[in-house]
C-alpha positions as CSV (number, residue, x, y, z in Angstrom):
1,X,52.9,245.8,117.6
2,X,52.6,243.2,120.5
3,X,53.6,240.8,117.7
4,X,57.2,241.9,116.7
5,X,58.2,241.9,120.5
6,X,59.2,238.0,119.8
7,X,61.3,239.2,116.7
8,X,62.5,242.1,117.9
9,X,63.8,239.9,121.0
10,X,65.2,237.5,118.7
11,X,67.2,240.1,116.9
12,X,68.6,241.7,119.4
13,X,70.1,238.7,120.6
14,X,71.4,237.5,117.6
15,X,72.6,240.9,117.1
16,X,74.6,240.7,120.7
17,X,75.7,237.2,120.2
18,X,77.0,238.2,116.9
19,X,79.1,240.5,118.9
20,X,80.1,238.3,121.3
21,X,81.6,236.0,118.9
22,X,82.9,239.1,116.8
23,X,86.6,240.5,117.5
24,X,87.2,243.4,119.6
25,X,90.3,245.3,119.6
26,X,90.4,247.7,122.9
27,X,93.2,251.0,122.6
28,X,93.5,254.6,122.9
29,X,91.8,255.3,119.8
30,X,88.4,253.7,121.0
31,X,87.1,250.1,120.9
32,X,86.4,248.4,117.9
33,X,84.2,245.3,117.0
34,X,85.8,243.6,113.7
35,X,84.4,240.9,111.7
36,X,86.3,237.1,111.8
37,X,86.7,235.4,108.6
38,X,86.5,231.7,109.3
39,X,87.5,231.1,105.4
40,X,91.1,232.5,106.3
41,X,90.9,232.5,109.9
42,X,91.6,236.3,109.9
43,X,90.0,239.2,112.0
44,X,89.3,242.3,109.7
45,X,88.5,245.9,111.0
46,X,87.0,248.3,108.4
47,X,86.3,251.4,108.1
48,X,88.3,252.8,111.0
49,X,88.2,256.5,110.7
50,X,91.8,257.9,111.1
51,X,90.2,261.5,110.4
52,X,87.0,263.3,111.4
53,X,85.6,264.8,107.7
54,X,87.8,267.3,106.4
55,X,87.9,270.8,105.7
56,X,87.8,271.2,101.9
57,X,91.2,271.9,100.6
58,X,92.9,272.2,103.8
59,X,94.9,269.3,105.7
60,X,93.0,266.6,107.4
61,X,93.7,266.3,111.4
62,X,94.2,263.3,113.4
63,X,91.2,262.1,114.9
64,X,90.9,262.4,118.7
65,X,91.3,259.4,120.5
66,X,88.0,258.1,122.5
67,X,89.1,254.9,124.6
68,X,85.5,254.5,126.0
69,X,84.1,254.6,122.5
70,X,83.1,251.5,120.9
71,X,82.6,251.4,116.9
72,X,81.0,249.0,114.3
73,X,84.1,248.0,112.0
74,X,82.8,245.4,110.2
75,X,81.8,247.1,107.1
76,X,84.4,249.6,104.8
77,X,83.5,253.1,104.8
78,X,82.9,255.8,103.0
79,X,85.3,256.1,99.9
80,X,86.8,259.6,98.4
81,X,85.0,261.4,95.5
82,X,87.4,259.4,92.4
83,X,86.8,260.0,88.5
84,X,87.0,257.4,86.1
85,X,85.6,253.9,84.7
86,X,86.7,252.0,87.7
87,X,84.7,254.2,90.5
88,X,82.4,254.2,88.1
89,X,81.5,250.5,88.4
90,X,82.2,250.0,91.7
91,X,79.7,252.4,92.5
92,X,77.2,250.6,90.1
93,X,78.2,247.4,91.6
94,X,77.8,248.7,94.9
95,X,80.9,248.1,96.0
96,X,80.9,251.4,97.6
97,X,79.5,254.9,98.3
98,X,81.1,258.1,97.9
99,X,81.7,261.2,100.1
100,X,84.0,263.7,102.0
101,X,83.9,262.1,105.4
102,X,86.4,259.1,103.7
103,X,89.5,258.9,105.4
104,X,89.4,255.4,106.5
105,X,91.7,252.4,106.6
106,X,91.0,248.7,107.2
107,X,92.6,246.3,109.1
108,X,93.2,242.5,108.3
109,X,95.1,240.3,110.9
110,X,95.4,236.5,110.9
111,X,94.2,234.7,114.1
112,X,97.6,234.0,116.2
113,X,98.9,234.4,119.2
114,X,101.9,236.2,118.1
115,X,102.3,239.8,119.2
116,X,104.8,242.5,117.2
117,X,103.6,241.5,113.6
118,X,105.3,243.0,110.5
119,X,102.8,245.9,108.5
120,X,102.2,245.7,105.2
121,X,100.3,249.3,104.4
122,X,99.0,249.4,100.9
123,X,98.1,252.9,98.9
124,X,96.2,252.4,95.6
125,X,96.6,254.0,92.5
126,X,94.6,255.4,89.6
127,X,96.6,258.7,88.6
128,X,95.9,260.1,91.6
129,X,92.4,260.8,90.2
130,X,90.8,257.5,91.5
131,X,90.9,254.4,93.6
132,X,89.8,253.1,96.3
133,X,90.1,250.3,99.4
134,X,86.7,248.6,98.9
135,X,88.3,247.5,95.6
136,X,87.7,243.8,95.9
137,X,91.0,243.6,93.4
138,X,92.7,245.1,96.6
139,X,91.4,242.8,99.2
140,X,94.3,241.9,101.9
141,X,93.2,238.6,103.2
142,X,95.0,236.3,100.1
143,X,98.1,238.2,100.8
144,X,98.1,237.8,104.1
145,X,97.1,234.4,104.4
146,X,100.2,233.0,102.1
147,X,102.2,235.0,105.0
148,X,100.7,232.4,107.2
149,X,101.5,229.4,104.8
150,X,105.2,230.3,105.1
151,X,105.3,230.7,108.5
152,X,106.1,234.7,108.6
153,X,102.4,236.1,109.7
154,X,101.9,240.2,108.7
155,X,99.0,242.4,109.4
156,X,97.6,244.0,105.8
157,X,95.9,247.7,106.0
158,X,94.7,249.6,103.3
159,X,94.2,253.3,103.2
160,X,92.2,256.0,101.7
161,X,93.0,259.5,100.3
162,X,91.6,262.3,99.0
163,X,92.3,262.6,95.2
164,X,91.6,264.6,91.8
165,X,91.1,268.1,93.1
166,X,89.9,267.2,96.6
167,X,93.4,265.9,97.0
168,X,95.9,267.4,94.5
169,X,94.4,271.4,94.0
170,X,96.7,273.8,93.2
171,X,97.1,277.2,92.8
172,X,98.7,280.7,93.8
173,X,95.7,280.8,95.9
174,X,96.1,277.2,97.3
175,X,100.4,278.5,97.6
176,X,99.0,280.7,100.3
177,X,97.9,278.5,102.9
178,X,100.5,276.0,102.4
179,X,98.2,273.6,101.2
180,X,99.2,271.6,98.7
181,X,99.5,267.8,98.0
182,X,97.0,267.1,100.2
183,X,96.3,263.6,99.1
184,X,100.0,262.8,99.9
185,X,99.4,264.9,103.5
186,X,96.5,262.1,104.2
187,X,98.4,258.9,103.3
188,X,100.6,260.4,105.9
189,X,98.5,260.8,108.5
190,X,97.5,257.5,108.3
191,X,100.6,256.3,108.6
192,X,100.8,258.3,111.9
193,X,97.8,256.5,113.0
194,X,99.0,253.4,112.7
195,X,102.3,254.1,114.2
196,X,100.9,255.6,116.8
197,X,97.5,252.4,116.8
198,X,98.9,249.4,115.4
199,X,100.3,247.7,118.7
200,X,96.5,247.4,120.3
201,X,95.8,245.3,117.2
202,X,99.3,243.3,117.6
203,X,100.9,245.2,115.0
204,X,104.9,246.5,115.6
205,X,105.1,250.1,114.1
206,X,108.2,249.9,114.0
207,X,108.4,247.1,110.9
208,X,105.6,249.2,108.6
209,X,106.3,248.6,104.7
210,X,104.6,250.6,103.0
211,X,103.6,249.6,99.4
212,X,101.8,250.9,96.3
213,X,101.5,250.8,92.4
214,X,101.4,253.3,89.8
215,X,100.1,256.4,91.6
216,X,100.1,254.5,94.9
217,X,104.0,253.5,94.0
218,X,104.5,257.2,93.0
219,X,103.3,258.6,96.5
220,X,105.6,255.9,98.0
221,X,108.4,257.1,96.0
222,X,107.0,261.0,97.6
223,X,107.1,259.4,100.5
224,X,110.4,258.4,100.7
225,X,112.1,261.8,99.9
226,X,109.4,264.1,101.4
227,X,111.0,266.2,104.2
228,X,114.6,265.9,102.6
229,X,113.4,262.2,103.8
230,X,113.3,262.3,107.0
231,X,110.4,259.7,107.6
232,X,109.7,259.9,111.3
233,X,109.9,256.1,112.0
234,X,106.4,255.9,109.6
235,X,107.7,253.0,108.0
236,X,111.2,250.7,107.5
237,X,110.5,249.6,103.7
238,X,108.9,249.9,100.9
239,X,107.6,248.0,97.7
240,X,107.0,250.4,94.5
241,X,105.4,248.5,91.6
242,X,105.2,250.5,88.7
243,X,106.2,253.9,90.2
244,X,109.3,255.4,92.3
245,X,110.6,258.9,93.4
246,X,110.6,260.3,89.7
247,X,107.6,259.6,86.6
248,X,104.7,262.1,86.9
249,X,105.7,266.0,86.5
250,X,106.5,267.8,89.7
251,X,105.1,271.3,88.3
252,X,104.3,273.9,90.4
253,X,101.1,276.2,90.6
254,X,101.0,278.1,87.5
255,X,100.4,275.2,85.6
256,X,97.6,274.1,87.3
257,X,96.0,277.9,87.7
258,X,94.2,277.8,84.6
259,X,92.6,274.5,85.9
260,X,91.8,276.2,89.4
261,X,90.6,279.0,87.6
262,X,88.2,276.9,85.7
263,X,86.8,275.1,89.0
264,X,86.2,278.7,90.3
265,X,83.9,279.1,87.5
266,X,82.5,275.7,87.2
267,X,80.4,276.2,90.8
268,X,79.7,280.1,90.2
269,X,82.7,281.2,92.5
270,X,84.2,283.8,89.9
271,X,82.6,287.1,91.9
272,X,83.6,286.2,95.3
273,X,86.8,288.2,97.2
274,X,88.0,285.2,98.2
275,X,87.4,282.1,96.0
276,X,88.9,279.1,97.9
277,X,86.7,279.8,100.6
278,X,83.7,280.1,98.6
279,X,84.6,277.0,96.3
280,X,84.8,275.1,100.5
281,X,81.2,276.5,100.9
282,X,79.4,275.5,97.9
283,X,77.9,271.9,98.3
284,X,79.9,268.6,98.0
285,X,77.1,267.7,95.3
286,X,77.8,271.0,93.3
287,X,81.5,271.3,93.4
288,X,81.9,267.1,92.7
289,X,81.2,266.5,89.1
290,X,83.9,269.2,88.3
291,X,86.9,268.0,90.7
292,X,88.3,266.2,87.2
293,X,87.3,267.5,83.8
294,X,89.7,265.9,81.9
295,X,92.9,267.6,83.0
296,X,94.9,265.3,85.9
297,X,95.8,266.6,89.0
298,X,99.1,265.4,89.9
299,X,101.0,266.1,93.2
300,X,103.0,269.6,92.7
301,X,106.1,271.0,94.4
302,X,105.7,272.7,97.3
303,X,107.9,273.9,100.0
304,X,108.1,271.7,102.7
305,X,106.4,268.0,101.4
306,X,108.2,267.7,97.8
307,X,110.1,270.5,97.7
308,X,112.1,269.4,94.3
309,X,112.4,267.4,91.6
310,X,112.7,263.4,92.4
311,X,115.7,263.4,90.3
312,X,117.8,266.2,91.5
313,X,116.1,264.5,95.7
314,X,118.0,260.9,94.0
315,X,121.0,262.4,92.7
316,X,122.1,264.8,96.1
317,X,121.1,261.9,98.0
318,X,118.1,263.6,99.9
319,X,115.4,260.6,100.8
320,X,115.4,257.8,103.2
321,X,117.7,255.6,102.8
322,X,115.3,251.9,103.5
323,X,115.4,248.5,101.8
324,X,113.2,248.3,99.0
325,X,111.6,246.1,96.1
326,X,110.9,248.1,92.7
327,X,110.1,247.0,89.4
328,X,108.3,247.7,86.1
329,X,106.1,245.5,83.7
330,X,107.8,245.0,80.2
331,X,105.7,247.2,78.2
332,X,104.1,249.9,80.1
333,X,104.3,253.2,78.6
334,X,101.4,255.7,78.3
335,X,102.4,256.7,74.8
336,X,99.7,257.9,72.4
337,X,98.2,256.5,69.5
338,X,98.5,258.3,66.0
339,X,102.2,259.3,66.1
340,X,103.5,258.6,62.4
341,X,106.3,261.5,62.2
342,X,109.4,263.1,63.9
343,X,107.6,266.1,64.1
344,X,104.5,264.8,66.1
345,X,106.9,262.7,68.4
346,X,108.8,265.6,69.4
347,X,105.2,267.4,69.6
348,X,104.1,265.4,72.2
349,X,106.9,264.7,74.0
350,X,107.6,268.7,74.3
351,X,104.0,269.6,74.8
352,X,102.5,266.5,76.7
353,X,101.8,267.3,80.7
354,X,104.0,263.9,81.2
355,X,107.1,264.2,79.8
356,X,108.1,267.9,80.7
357,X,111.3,267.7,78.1
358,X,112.2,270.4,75.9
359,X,112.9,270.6,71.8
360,X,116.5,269.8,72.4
361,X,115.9,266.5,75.0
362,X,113.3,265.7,72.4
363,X,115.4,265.2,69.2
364,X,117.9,263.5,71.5
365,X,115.5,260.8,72.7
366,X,114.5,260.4,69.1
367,X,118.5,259.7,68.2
368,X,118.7,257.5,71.0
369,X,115.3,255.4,70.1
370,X,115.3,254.8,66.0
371,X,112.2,254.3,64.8
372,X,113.1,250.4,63.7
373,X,110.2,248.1,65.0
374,X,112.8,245.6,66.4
375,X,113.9,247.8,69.2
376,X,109.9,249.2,70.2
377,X,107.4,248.5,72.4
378,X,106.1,246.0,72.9
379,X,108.5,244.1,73.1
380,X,109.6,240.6,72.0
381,X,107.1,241.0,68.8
382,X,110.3,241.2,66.5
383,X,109.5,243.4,63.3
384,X,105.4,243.3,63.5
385,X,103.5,247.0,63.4
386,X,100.3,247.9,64.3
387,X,100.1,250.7,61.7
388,X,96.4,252.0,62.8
389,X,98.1,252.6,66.4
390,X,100.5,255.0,64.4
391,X,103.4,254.8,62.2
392,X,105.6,255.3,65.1
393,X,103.4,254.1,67.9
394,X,106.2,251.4,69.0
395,X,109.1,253.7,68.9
396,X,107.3,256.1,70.7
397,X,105.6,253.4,73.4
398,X,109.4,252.6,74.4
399,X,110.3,256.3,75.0
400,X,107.3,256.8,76.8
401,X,108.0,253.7,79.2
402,X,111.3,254.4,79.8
403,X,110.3,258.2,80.4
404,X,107.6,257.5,82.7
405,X,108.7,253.8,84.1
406,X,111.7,251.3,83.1
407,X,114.7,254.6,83.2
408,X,113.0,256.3,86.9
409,X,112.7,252.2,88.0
410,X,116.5,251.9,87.2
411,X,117.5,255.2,89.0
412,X,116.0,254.5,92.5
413,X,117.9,251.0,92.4
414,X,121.2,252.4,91.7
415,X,120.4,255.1,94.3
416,X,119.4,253.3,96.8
417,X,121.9,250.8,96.6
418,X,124.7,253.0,97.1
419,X,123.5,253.2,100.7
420,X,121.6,250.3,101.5
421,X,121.9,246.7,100.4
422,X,118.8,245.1,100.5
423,X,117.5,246.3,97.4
424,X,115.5,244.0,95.0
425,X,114.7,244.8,91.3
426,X,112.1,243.1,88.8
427,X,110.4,243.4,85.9
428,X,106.7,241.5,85.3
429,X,106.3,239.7,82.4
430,X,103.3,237.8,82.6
431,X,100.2,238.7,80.9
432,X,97.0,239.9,82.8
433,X,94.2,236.5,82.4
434,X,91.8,238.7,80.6
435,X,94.4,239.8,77.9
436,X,91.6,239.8,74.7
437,X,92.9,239.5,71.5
438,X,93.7,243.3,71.4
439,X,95.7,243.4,73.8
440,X,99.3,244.1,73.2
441,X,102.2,243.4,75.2
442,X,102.4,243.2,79.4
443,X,100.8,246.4,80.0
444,X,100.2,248.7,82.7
445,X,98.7,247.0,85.8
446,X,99.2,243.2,84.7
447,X,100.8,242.4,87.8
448,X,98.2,243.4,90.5
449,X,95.7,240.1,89.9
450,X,98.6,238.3,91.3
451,X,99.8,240.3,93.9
452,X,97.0,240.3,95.3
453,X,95.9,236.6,94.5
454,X,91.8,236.9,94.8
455,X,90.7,234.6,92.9
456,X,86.8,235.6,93.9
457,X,86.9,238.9,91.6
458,X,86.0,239.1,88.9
459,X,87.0,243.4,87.3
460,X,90.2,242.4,87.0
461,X,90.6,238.1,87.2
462,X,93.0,236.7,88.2
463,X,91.6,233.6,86.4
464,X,91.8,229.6,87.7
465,X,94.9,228.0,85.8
466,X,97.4,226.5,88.1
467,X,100.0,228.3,86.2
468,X,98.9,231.4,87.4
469,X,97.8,231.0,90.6
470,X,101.5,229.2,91.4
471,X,102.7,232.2,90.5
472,X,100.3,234.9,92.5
473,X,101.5,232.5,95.4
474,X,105.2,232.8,94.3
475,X,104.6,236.9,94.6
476,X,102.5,237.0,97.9
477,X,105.1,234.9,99.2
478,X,108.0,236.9,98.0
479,X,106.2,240.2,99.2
480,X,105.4,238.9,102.8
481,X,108.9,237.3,103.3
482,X,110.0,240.8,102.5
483,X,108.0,242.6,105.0
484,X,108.5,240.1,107.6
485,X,112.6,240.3,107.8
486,X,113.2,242.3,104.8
487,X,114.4,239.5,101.9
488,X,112.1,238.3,99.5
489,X,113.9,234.7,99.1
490,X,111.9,233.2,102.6
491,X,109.0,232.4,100.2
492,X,109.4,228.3,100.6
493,X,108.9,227.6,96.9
494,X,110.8,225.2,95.4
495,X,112.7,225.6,92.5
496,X,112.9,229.0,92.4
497,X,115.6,231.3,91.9
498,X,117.6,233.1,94.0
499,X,116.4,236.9,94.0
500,X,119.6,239.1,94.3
501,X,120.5,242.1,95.6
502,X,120.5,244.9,93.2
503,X,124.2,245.7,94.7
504,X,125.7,242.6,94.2
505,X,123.7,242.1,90.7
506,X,122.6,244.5,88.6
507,X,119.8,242.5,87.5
508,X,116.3,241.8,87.8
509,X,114.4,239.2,88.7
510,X,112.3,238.3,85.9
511,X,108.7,236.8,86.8
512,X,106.7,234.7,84.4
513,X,104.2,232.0,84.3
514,X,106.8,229.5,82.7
515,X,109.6,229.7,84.8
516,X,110.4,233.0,86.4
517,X,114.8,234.0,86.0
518,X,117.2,236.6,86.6
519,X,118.2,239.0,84.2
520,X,121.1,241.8,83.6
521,X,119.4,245.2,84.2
522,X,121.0,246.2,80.6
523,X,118.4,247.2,78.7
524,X,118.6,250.1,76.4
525,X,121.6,251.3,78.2
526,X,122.4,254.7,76.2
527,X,118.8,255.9,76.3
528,X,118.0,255.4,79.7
529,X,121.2,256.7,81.1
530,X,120.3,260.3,79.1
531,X,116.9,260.3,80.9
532,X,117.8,259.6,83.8
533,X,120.4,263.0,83.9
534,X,116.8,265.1,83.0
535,X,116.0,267.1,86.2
536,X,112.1,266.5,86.4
């Protein structure tokens, strides 16, 4: 024992040097010890808990604050239970570990003496059924490091939230408590932490942007018109890629009973008198592999958070009115394979849990969209068919996008516009590096490798051409000008074109690895106009 004195000696001083050295933050929330990243000269604090564990299906709470308190943040923490391939590698990979105790965010701040620094506060998707902020794809520091190139320094945070069932339950039962959306209630309280957090760290909560793609852009978009949108000062802008205020179906309870109603017998609750308590007291490991089992829980309407449709919130002019960027890859629609008749089309687009149209709205969109192959998606491939994907798999790809994506995308901008000015459309069109030969089109998350810009992982790459990291820089750049004084067109690259307001221009900007333009907003003009009158 006398031996390891020497070494234990040893380690505890490295341990408290390593400290010394390490970044501490001091506020009324505690003091934390962050990590410094010499390779981007940043200081990072993870795994900062803005919640104790929660109670089951019930809303979190704001952690207390301990100002004497010191905690480790140089690690992430604990992530929310998510279904799906991508938890499922990153918990192979050990990227991560899983639990209830998981509402965290992280913190990445570039070394500089300026004080009041513009947020940038990102919520990831995954259908609201996974995701998570130890994502390397989702690291901060590249982002916020271009910020630095171009002179307009931000602070990056990344938050988690409950999701699947442990987020998005609902039932009559879960209508009685008022508990509903709870994943959406989370982002929000993180967003109260920070506002309330932020300065200690040199942060300005009152220039918060808060930003997110497909699920993570849809929350945004709740975000925005939650509380007839009335946002508290939580944040001054947002940027929505591939999501908005209307997409997923706002149903309420009694389409998700049945679902409840499964859970309840899933973990043996069927016999109790009351089974939302008993589904809180059977075991995290019993309850877990059953919080998805193959039907998605989406956010709902409820009576205080989203208390209607996004459309009919867009139309009576009921959100908050901020400046925002919003845009859409070109072919990104979650229709299914195997369609090859009229009949099957209007099948699913009656009967599938995303559309939410009836038989009449149905055999409308199919007037409005001929089955010709010219006109489908993907587009740009002229008259080719992939004929195993379905006889009508390209007509019914471009409903499904501009159901779910390009006809919602175009609604918020004209919205918005109509009462604030700084409002900045695009649509992606450059391929994903790891496009195989399979691959069809610019599909659904082909824009986050290079809004992101880490080139170090390797789930999603962003790959090593010059063409393409140019253009993740173009986009970090663009996004960090915007959150720093709210105009995308400070980015400092040469060449370029000008990015114009949607008011001025009804266009958007167009971003590719050749040479990135701006385009009428046009498209499909009849058929998106009719969707965009469907109350959903």
């Amino acid at each position: 024992m006398a031996s390891l004195r020497p070494l234990l000696l040893l380690a505890a001083i490295f341990l408290s040097q390593a400290f010394a050295t390490s970044p501490i933050v001091s506020s009324r929330a505690g003091i934390y010890q962050g990590r410094y990243l010499a390779e981007f000269n940043q200081d990072v604090y993870l795994g900062i808990k803005f919640a104790p564990k929660p109670v089951r299906f019930a809303p979190a709470e704001m952690i207390p604050d301990t100002p004497n308190e010191t905690f480790d943040a140089t690690q992430y923490g604990i992530d929310c239970k998510g279904y799906g391939s991508d938890t499922n590698l990153l918990v192979a990979q050990g990227w991560t570990n899983i639990g209830e105790d998981c509402l965290h965010l992280n913190i990445v701040k570039p070394v500089t003496n300026e004080t009041h620094l513009p947020i940038l506060l990102w919520i990831y998707g995954g259908g609201w059924q996974q995701g998570s902020t130890s994502d390397p794809r989702y690291n901060m520091s590249y982002i916020v490091a271009q910020s630095v190139v171009i002179g307009k320094p931000i602070i990056g945070i990344s938050i988690n939230y409950r999701m699947a069932a442990f987020g998005f339950i609902s039932s009559k039962e879960i209508d009685e408590t008022g508990n509903q959306n709870l994943g959406l209630r989370d982002q929000r309280l993180a967003m109260e932490w920070v506002n309330k957090h932020i300065s200690a760290f040199g942060g300005d909560p009152d220039k918060v942007t808060i930003w997110g793609e497909s699920a993570g852009a849809y929350s945004v978009g709740d975000h925005i018109v939650a509380f007839n949108g009335t946002n508290d000062g939580l944040f001054r802008a947002a940027i929505m890629e591939s999501g908005g205020v209307v997409g997923p179906p706002l149903n309420g309870s009694d389409w998700y009973q049945h679902m409840y109603d499964n859970l309840v017998t899933s973990v043996n609750c069927t016999g109790a008198s009351d089974t939302l308590q008993c589904l809180r007291d059977v075991p995290f490991e019993t309850i877990a592999p059953f919080g998805y089992t193959g039907e998605e829980w989406f956010h709902s309407m409820d009576t205080s958070f989203v208390s209607r449709p996004g459309q009919v919130s867009l139309t009576t002019g009921k959100f908050a009115k901020i400046p925002i960027i919003l845009g859409t890859n070109t072919d990104e629609g979650f229709g299914v394979g195997g369609v090859n008749t009229d009949e099957q089309a209007i099948n699913q687009l009656v009967h599938s849990k995303r559309w939410v149209v009836n038989e009449e709205q149905a055999q409308r969109l199919l007037e409005l969209y001929p089955n010709d192959p010219n006109l489908g998606s993907p587009y740009g491939w002229g008259n080719r068919t992939w004929p195993d994907n379905g006889l009508q798999w390209k007509r019914y790809q471009s409903i499904a996008a501009d159901l779910c994506m390009f006809a919602p995308r175009r609604l918020l901008a004209e919205s918005m516009s109509r009462f604030e000015k700084k409002v900045y459309s695009y649509r992606w069109d450059a391929p994903k590096f790891n496009n195989t030969p399979t691959a069809i089109g610019i599909n659904h998350f082909s824009e986050i490798p290079f809004t992101f810009g880490n080139t170090e992982q390797t789930i999603t790459p962003l790959g090593n051409s010059t063409e393409n990291i140019e253009l993740s820089h173009l986009v970090n750049r663009m996004w960090a000008s915007f959150v720093y004084d709210l105009d995308p067109n400070g980015h400092g690259v040469p060449g370029v074109a000008e990015w114009p307001q949607y008011r001025k221009h009804v266009s958007n900007f167009v971003f590719r690895k050749d040479e990135s333009y701006v385009e009428k907003d046009d498209d499909r003009a009849e058929g998106v106009a009719y969707i965009n009158t469907l109350v959903r």
